[in-house]
Each structure stands twice: as C-alpha cells, then as structure tokens.
RODO-2510 file (C-alpha; in nm, 4 decimals, decimal comma):
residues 248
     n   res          X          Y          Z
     1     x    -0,1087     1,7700     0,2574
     2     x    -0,2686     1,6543     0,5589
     3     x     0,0355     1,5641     0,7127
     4     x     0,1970     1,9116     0,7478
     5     x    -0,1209     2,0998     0,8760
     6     x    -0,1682     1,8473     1,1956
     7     x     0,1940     1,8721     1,2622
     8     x     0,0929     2,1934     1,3666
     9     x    -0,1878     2,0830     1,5596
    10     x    -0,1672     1,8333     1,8744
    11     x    -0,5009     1,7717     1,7881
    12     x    -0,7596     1,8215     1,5198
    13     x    -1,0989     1,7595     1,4692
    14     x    -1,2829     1,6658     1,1073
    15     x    -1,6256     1,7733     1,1615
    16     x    -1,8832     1,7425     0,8701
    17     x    -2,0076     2,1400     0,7862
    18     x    -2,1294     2,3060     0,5118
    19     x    -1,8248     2,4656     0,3384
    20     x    -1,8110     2,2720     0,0685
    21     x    -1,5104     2,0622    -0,0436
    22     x    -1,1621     2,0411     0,0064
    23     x    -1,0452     1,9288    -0,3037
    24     x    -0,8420     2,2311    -0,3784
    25     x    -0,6298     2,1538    -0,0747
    26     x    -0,6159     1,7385    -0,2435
    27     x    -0,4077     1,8291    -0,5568
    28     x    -0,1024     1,7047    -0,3724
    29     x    -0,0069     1,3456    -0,1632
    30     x     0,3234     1,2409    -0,0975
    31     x     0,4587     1,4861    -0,4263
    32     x     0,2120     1,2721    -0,6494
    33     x    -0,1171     1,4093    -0,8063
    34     x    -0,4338     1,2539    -0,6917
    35     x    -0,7103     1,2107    -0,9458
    36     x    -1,0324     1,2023    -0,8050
    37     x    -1,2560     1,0611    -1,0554
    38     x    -0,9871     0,7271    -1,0301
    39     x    -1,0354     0,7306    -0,6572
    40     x    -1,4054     0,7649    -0,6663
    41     x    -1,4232     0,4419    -0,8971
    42     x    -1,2221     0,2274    -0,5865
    43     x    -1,5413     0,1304    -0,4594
    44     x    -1,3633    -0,1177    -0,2236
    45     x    -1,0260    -0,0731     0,0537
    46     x    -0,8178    -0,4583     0,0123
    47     x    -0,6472    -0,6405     0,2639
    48     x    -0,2560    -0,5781     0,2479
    49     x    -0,1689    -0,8862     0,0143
    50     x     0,1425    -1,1042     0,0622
    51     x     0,1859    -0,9752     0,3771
    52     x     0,2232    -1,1317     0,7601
    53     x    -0,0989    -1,0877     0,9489
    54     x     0,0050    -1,0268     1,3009
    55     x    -0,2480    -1,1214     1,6207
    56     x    -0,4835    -0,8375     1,6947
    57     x    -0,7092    -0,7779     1,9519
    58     x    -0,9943    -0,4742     1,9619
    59     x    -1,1474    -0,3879     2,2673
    60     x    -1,5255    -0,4378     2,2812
    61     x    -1,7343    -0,1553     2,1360
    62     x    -1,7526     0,1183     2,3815
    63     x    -2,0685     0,1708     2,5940
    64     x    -2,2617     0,4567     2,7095
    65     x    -2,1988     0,5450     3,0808
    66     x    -2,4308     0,8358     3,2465
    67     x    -2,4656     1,1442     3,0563
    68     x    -2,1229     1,1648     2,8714
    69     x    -2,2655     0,9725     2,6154
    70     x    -2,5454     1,1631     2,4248
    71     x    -2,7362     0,9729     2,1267
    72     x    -2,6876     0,6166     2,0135
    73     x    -2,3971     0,6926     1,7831
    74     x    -2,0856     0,5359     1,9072
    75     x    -1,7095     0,6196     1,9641
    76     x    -1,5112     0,4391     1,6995
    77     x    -1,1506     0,3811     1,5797
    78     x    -1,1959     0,4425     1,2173
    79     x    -0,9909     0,1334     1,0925
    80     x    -1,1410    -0,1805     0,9206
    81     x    -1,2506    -0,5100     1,0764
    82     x    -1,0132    -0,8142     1,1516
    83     x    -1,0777    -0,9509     0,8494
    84     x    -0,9165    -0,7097     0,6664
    85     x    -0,5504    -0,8083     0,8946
    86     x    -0,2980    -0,5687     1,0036
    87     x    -0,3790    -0,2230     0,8979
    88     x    -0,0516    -0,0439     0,7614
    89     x     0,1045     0,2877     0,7083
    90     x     0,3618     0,4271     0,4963
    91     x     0,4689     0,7097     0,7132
    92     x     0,6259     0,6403     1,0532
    93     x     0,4545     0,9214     1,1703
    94     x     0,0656     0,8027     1,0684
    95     x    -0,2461     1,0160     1,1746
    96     x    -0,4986     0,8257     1,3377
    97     x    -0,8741     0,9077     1,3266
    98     x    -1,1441     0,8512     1,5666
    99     x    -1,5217     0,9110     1,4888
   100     x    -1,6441     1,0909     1,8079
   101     x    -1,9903     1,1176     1,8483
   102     x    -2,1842     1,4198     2,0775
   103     x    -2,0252     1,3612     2,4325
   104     x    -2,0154     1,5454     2,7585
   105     x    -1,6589     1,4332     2,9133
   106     x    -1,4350     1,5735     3,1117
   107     x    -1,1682     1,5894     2,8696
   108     x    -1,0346     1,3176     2,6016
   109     x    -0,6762     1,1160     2,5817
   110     x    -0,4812     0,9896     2,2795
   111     x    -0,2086     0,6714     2,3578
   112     x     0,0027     0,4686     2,1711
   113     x     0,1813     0,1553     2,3105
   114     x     0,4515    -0,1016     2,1861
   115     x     0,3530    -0,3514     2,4015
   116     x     0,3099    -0,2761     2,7072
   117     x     0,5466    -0,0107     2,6756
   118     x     0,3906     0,3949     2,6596
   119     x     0,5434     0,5494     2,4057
   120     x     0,3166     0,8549     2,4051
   121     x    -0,0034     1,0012     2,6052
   122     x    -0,1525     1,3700     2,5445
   123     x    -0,5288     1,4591     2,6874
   124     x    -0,6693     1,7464     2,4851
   125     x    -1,0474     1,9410     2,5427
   126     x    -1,3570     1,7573     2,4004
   127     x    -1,4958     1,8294     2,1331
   128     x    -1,7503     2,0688     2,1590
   129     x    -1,8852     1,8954     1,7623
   130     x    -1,9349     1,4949     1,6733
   131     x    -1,7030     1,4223     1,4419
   132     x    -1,3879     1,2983     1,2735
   133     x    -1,0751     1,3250     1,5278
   134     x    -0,7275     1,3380     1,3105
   135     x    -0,4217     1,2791     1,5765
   136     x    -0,0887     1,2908     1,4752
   137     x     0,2341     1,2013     1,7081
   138     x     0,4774     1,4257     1,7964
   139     x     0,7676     1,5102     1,6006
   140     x     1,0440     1,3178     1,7963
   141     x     0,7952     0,9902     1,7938
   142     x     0,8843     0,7831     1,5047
   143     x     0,7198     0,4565     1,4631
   144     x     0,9796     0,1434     1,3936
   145     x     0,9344    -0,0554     1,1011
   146     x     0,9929    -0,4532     1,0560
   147     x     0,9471    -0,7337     1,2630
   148     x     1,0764    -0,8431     1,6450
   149     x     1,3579    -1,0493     1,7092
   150     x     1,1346    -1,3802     1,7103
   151     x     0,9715    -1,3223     1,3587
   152     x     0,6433    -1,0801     1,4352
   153     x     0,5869    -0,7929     1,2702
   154     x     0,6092    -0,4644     1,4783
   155     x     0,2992    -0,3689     1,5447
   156     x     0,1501    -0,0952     1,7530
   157     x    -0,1807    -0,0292     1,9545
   158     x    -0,3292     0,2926     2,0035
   159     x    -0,6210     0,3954     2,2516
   160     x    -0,8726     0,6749     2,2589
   161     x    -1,0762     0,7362     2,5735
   162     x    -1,3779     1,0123     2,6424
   163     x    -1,2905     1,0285     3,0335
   164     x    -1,6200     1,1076     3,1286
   165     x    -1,5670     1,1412     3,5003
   166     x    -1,1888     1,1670     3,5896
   167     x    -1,2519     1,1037     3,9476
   168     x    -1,3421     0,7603     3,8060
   169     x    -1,2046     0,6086     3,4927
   170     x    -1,3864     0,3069     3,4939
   171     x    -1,6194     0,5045     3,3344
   172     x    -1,4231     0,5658     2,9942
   173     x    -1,5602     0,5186     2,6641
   174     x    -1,2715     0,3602     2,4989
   175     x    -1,1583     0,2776     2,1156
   176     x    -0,8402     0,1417     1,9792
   177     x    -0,6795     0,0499     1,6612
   178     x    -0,3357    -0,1193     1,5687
   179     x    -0,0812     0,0049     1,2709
   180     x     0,1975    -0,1218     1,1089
   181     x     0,4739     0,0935     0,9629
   182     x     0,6164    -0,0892     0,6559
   183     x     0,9973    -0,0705     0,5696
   184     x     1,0974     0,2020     0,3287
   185     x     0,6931     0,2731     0,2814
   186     x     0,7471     0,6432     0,1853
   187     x     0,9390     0,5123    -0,1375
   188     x     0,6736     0,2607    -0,1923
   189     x     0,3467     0,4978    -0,2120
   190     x     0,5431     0,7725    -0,3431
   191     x     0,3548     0,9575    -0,6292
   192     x     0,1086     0,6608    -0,5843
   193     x    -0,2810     0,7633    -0,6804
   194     x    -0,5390     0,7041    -0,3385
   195     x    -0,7164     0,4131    -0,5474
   196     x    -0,3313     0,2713    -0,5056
   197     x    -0,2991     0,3645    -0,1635
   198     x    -0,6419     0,1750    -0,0932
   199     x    -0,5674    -0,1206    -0,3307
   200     x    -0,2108    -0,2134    -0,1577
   201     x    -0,3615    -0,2014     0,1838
   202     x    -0,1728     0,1412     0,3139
   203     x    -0,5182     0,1807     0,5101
   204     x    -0,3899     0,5053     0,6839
   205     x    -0,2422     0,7181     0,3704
   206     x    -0,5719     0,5930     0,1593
   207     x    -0,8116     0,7559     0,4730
   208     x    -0,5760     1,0645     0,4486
   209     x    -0,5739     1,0738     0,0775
   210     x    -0,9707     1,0623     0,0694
   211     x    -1,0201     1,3138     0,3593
   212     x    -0,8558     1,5480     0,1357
   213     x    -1,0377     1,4444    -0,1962
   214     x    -1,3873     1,5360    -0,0258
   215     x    -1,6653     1,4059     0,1030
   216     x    -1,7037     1,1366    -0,1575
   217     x    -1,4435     0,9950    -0,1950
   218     x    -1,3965     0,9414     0,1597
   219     x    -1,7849     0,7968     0,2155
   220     x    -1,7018     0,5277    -0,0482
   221     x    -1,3901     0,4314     0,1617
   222     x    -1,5297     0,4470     0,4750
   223     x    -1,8203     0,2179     0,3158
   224     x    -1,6267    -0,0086     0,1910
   225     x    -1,5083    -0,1513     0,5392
   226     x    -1,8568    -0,1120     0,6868
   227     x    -1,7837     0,2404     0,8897
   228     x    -2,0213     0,4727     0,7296
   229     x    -2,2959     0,4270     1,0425
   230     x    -2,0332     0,6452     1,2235
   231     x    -2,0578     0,9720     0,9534
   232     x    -2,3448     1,2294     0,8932
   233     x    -2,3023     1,1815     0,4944
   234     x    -2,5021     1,4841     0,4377
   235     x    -2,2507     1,7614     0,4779
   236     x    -1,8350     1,8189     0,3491
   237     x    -1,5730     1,8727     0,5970
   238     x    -1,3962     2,1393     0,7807
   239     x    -1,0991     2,1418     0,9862
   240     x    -1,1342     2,2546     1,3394
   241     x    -0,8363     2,2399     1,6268
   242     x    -0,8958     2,1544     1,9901
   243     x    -0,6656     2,2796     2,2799
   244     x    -0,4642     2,0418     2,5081
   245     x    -0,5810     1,9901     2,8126
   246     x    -0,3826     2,2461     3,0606
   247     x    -0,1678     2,0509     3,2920
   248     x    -0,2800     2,0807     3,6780
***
C-alpha cells in the first residue's frame, strides 16, 4: 500500500512515465481488495455528507516569479474546491499530494500547522520532473481527531512552497490544503472499495486508492473535482524519491 512505501521516504515524487501501470501493486488498501472496474465507474468524488463543514481559507493561486517558474502550468494542492467542505482522512497519518509543475527553485518545503501552531517543517531537493508530490509525516506526528473545546472540528492546514530564491522568500510559489482526521476512521474505511472511499468523502484514502489503481482511475478522480489541467494524462506513473535538503 501506499502508505508503507512513503514511510520510507521523507519525500516522494509521482511523476507520469511510461512504465505502464501499477495495478499489481493496487490489489491491497487498508486489508480490503480494490476492484478497479467498480472504481473506474465512480465518475464523481462527494462532499463528506452529514458532516460539520469547518471555515477554510486557500491561499490565492500561486504566481510565477522570475525564472523558477517555467511554463504556464501551476503549483497546486491536489484537494477539491470549497464547495466540496472539509476534506477528510481516515488515517492520522494522511499523505498529501502536490502537483508540481517544471520549476527552477532553490529547494522546496512541506508544513503542517494546527493553528498557528508548527507541528512539522522538512525542505527536501526539487524536483528535477513536473509531477505528482506524495508527502507523508513522520512517524511520531499523529494527527488528532474530533473537534476543539468550543464545538469546531479539528482541522489542519498544510503549506507547500517552491523557495525560488532563499535569500528572499517573498518570492515563494505557495499551495495549501486543509484535512480532517475523523474519529476511529481506520475502522470506518476498513476493507472499504475506492468508489467507497470517494463516495463517503475520505478525499485523501480515495486519491491514494486511485494512485495505486493506475492512471485511470486516478484521471477520473482528479476530473471529477476539476484538477485534471494540473496532469499530463498521456503517460502512467512511476515512483521516484527526492533527498532532503542537507542541513547548513
């Protein structure tokens, strides 16, 4: 599962090749078998349903700045729209993906915040290919389920910058995405199918699931919440890692 092989890896990179499929590797999610012809006929992702919406903000869509930005593809959280509400995971320990297009900065950085609160930063190489960035926390991060003290629901945001000139990081290209972990979500997904995953609104384990069903299965998700101008839909995946960034 995708899971355990980025626990091995700070940081991993999706990038569209031609080796074909990696359905072999998709026979298995969460103990449960995955069936790809059911997936492929979930044409749409749903908003959670019966569920709190918490207040969300995104940050504007990133702009170019000098040369770090090469083409007119754009850095993107790949998460739905607003209209789709809070999106949630099942795991405490989500992976988070970020469509990175062809960029020449310095180095990139991964954070997640509760509040205003940093609960975790790591800056890694960039990535020498566009493509999908997978980034999983590290093992002694677990993310808390359940709502505050006055009612709202726990919610976490997460950042991912291109520092294009470090000397000045006004510069950035910046994403960012919220998640949700929902109580006891493991036992609620568990053995669940990805059509299930993307019907109940667990946004993160139905990307996962459909990364490792293939390249279609994964297009029809992705184009279901308006992302696909952020893929080259012309070639499968492979699975490349990136080093950390050494520290100075």
């Amino acid at each position: 599962m995708l899971k355990s092989i980025l626990q091995s890896l700070p940081l991993a990179v999706l990038v569209y090749s031609s080796l074909g499929s990696t359905s072999a590797i998709a026979q298995s999610h969460r103990g449960g078998t995955i069936q790809s012809e059911s997936f492929l006929l979930a044409q749409a992702f749903k908003a959670p349903s019966n569920r709190e919406v918490a207040a969300r903000r995104r940050l504007p869509p990133p702009r170019a700045s000098g040369d770090c930005s090469v083409g007119d593809v754009k850095l993107a959280s790949l998460i739905p729209g607003e209209e789709f509400g809070m999106p949630l995971a099942a795991s405490s320990s989500p992976i988070f993906y970020v469509y990175v297009p062809a960029v020449n900065g310095d180095y990139v950085e991964f954070s997640i915040f509760n509040g205003r609160n940093a609960l975790y930063q790591a800056q890694f190489e960039t990535p020498a290919t566009p493509g999908i960035v997978a980034l999983s926390l590290p093992p002694e991060l677990n993310l808390v389920p359940g709502k505050t003290p006055n009612g709202k629901l726990i919610a976490y945001q997460w950042y991912f910058n291109v520092v294009c000139d470090q000397s000045d990081r006004s510069n950035d290209l910046k994403t960012n995405g919220w998640v949700h972990a929902v109580q006891d979500g493991d036992a609620i997904v568990q053995d669940a199918s990805a059509t299930t995953l993307a019907e109940a609104g667990f946004w993160y384990d139905a990307l996962a699931a459909a990364l490792f069903e293939g390249q279609g299965a994964t297009n029809n998700l992705l184009e279901s919440v308006g992302l696909t101008d952020f893929m080259d839909l012309d070639r499968p995946l492979e699975l490349t890692p990136l080093a950390v960034v050494p520290e100075s």
